[in-house]
N, CA, C and O atoms as a Tinker XYZ file with bonds, in Angstrom:
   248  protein
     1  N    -26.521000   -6.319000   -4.941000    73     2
     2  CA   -25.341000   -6.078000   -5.730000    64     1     3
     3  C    -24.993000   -4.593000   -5.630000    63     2     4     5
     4  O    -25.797000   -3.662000   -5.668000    81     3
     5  N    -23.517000   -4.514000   -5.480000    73     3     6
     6  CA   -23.414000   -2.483000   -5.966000    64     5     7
     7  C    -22.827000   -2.027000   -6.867000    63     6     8     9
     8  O    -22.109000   -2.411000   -7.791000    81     7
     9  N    -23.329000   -0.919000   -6.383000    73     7    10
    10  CA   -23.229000    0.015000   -8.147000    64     9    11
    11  C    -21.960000    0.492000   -8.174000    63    10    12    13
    12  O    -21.344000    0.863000   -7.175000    81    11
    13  N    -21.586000    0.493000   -9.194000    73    11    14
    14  CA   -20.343000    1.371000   -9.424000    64    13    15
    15  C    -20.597000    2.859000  -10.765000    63    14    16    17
    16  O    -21.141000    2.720000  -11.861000    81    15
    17  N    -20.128000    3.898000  -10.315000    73    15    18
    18  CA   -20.109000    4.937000  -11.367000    64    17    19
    19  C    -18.892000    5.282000  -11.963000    63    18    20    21
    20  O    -17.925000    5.744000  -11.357000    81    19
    21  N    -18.960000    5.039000  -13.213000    73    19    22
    22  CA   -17.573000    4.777000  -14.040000    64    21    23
    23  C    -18.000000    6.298000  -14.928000    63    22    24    25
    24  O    -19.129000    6.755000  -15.110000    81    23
    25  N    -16.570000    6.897000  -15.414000    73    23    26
    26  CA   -16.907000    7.843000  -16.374000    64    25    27
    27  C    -15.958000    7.468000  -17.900000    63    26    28    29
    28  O    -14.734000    7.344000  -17.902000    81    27
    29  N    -16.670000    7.360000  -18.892000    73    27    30
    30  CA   -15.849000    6.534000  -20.166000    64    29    31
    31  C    -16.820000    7.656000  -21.143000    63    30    32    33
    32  O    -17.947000    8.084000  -20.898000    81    31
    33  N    -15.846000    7.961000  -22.424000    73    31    34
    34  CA   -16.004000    8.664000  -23.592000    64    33    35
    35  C    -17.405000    8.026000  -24.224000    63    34    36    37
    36  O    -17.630000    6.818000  -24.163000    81    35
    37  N    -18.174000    8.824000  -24.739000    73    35    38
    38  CA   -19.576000    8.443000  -24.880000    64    37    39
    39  C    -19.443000    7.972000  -26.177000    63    38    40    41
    40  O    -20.562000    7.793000  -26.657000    81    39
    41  N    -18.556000    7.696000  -26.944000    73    39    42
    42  CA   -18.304000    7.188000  -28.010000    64    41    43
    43  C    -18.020000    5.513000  -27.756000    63    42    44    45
    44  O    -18.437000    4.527000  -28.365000    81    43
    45  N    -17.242000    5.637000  -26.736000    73    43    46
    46  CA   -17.382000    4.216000  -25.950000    64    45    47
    47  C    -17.950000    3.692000  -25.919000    63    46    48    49
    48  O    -17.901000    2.651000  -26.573000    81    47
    49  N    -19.018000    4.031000  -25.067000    73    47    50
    50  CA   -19.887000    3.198000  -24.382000    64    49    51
    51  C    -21.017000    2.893000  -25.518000    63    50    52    53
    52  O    -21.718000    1.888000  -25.638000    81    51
    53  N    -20.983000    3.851000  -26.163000    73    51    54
    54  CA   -22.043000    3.243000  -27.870000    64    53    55
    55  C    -21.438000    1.917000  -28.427000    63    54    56    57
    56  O    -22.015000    1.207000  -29.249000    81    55
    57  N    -20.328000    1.686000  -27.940000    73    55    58
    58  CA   -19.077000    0.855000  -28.725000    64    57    59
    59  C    -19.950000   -0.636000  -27.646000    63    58    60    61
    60  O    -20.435000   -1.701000  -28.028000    81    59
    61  N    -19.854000   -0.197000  -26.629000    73    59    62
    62  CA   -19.923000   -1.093000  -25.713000    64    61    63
    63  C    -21.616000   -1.617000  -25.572000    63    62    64    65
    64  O    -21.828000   -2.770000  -25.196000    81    63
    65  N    -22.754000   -0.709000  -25.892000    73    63    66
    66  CA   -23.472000   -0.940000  -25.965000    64    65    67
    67  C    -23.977000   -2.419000  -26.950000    63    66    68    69
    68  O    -24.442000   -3.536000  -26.725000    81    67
    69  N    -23.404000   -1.327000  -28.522000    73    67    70
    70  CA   -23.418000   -2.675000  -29.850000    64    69    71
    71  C    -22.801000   -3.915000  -29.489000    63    70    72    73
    72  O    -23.433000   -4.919000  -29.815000    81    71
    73  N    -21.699000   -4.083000  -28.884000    73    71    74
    74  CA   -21.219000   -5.449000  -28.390000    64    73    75
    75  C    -22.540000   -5.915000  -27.871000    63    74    76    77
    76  O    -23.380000   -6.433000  -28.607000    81    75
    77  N    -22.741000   -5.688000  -26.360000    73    75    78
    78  CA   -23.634000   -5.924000  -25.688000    64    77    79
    79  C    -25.296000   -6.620000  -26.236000    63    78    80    81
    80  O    -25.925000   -7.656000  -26.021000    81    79
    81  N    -25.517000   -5.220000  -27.126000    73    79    82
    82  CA   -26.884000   -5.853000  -28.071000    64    81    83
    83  C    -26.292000   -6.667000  -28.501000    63    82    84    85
    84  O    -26.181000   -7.579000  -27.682000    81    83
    85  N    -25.657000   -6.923000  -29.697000    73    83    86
    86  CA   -25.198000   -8.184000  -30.511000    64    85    87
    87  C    -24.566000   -9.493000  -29.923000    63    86    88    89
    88  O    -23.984000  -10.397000  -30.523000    81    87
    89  N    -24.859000   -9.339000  -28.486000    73    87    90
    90  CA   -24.580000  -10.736000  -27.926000    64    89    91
    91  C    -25.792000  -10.865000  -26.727000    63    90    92    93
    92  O    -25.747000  -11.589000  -25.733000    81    91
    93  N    -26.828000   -9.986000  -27.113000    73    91    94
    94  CA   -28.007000  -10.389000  -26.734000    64    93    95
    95  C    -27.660000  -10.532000  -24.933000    63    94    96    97
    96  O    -27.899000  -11.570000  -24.315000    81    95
    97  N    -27.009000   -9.164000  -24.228000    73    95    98
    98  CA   -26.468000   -9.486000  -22.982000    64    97    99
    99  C    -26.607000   -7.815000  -22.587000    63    98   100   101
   100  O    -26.622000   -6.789000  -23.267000    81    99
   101  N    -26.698000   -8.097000  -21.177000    73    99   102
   102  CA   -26.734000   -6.338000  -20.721000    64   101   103
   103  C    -25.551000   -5.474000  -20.782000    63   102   104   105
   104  O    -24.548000   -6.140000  -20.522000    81   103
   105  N    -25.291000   -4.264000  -21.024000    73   103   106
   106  CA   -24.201000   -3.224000  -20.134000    64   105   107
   107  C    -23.456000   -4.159000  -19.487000    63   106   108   109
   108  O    -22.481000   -4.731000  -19.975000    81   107
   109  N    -23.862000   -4.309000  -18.491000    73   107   110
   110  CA   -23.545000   -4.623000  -17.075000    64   109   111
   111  C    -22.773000   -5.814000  -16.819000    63   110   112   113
   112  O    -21.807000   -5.827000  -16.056000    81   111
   113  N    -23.345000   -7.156000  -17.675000    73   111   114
   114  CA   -23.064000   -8.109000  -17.601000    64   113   115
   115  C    -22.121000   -8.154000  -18.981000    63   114   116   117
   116  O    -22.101000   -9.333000  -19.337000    81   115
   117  N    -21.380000   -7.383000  -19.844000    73   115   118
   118  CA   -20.422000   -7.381000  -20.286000    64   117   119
   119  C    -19.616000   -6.867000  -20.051000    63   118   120   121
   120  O    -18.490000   -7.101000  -20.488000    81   119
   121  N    -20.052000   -5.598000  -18.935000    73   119   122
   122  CA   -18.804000   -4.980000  -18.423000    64   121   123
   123  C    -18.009000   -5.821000  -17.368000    63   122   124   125
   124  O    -16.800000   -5.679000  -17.185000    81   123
   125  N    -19.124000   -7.077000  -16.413000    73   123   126
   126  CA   -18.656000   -7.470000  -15.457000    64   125   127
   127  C    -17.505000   -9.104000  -16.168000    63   126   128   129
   128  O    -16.480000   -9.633000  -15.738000    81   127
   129  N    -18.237000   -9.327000  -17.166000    73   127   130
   130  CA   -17.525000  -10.004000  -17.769000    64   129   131
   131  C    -15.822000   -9.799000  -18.430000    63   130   132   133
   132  O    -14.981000  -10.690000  -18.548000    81   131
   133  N    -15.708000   -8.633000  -18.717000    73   131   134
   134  CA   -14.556000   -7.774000  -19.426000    64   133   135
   135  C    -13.661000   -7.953000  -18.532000    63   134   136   137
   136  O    -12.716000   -8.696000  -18.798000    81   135
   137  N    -13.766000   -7.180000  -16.996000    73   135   138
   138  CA   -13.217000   -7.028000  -15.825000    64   137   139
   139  C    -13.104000   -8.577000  -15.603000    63   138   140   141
   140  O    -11.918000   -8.882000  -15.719000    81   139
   141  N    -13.709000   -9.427000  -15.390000    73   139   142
   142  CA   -13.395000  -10.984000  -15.093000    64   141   143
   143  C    -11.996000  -11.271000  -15.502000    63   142   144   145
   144  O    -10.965000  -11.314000  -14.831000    81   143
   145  N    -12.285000  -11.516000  -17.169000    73   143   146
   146  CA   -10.861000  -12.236000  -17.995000    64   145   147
   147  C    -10.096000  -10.718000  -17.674000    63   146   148   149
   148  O     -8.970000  -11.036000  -18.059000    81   147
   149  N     -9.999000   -9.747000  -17.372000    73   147   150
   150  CA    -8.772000   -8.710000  -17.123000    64   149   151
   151  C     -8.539000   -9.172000  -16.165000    63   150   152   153
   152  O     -7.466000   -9.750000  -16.340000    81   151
   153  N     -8.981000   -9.367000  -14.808000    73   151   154
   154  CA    -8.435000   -9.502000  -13.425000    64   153   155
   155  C     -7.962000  -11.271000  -13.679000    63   154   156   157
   156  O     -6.920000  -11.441000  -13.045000    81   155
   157  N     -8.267000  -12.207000  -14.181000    73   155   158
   158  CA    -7.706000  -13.638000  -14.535000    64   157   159
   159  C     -6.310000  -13.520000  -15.439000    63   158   160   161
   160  O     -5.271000  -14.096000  -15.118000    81   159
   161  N     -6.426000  -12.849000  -16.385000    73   159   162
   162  CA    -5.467000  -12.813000  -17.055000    64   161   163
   163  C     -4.209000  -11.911000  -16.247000    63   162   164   165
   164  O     -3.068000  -12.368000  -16.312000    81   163
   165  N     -4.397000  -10.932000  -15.670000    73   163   166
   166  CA    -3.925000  -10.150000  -14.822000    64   165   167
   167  C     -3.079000  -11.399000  -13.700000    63   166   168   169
   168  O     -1.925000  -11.723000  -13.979000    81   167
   169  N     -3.545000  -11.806000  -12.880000    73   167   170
   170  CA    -3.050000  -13.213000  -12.292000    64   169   171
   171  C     -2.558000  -14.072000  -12.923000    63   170   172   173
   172  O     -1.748000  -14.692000  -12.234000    81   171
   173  N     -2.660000  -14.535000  -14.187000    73   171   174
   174  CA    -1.933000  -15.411000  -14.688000    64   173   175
   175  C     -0.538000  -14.720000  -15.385000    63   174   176   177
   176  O      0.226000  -15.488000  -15.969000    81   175
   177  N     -0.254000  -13.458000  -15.329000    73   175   178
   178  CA     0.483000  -13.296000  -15.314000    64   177   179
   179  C      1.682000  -12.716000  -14.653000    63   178   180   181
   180  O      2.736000  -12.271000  -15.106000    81   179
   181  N      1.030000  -12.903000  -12.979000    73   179   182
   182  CA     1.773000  -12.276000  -11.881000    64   181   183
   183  C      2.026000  -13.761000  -11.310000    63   182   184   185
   184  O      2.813000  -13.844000  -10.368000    81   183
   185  N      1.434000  -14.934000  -11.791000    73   183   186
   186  CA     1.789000  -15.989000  -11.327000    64   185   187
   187  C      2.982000  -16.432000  -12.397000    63   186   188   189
   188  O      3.743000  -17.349000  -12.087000    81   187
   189  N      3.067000  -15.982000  -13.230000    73   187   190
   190  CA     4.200000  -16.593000  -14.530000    64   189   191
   191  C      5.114000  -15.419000  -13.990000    63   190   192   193
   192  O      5.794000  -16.036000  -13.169000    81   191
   193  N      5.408000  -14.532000  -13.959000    73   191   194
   194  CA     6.559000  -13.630000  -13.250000    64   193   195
   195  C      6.954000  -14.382000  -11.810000    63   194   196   197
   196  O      8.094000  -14.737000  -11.512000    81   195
   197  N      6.122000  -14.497000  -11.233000    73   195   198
   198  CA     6.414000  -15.104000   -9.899000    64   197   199
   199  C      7.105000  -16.369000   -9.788000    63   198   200   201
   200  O      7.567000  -16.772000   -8.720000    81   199
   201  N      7.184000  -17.025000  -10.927000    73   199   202
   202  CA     7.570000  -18.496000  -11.259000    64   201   203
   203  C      9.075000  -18.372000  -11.526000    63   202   204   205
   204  O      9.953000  -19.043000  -10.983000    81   203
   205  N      9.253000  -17.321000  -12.530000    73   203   206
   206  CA    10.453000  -16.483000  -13.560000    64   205   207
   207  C     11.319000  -16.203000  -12.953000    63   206   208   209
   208  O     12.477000  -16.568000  -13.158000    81   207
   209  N     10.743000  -15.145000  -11.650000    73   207   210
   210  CA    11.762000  -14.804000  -10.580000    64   209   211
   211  C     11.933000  -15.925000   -9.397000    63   210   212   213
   212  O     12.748000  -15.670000   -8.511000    81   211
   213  N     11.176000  -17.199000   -9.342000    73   211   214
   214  CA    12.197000  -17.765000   -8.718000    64   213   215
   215  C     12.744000  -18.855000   -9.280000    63   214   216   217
   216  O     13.238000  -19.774000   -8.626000    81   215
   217  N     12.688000  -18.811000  -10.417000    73   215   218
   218  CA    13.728000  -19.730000  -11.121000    64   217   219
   219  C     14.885000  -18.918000  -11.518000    63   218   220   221
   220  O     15.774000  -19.654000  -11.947000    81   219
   221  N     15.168000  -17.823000  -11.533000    73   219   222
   222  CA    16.245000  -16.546000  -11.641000    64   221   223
   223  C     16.861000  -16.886000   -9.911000    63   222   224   225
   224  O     18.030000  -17.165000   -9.642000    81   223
   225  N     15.761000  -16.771000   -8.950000    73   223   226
   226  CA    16.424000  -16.662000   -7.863000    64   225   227
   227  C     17.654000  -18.161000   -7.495000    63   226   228   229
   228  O     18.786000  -18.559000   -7.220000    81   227
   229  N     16.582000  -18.370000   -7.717000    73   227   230
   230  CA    17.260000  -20.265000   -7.655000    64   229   231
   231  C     18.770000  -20.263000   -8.578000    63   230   232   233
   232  O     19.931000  -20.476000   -8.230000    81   231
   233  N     18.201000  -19.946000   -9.793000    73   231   234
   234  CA    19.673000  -20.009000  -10.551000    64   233   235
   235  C     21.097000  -19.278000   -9.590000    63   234   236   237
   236  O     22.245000  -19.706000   -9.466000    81   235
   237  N     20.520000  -18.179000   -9.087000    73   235   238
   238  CA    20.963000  -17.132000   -8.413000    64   237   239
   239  C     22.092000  -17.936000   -7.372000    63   238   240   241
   240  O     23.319000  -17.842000   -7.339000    81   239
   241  N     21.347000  -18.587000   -6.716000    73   239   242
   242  CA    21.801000  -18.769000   -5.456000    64   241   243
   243  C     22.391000  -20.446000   -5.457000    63   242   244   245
   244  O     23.027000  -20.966000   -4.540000    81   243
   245  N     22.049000  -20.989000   -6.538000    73   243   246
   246  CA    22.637000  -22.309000   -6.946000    64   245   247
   247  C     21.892000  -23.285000   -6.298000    63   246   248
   248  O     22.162000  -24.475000   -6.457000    81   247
């Protein structure tokens, strides 16, 4: 697996830590989790624009 070096406010990552403990899960595997539903949700909404504009286009062009 590789590493990545991220730089985040150390107030943060205390933030991110307590999540982490309190769901009994690593750093790592909540950060990789976070990034998951961002990059899914991220797509689901370039697929709903993508839909938008061609039902605009369509209207468009009759």
């Amino acid at each position: 697996m590789a590493r990545v070096l991220i730089s985040m406010p150390e107030r943060f990552l205390d933030e991110i830590d307590q999540v982490a403990g309190n769901e009994n899960r690593t750093r790592s595997e909540l950060i990789r989790e976070a990034l998951r539903s961002y990059m899914y949700r991220s797509q689901i909404r370039n697929s709903q624009k993508s839909a938008k504009n061609a039902e605009i286009l369509e209207a468009l062009l009759g």
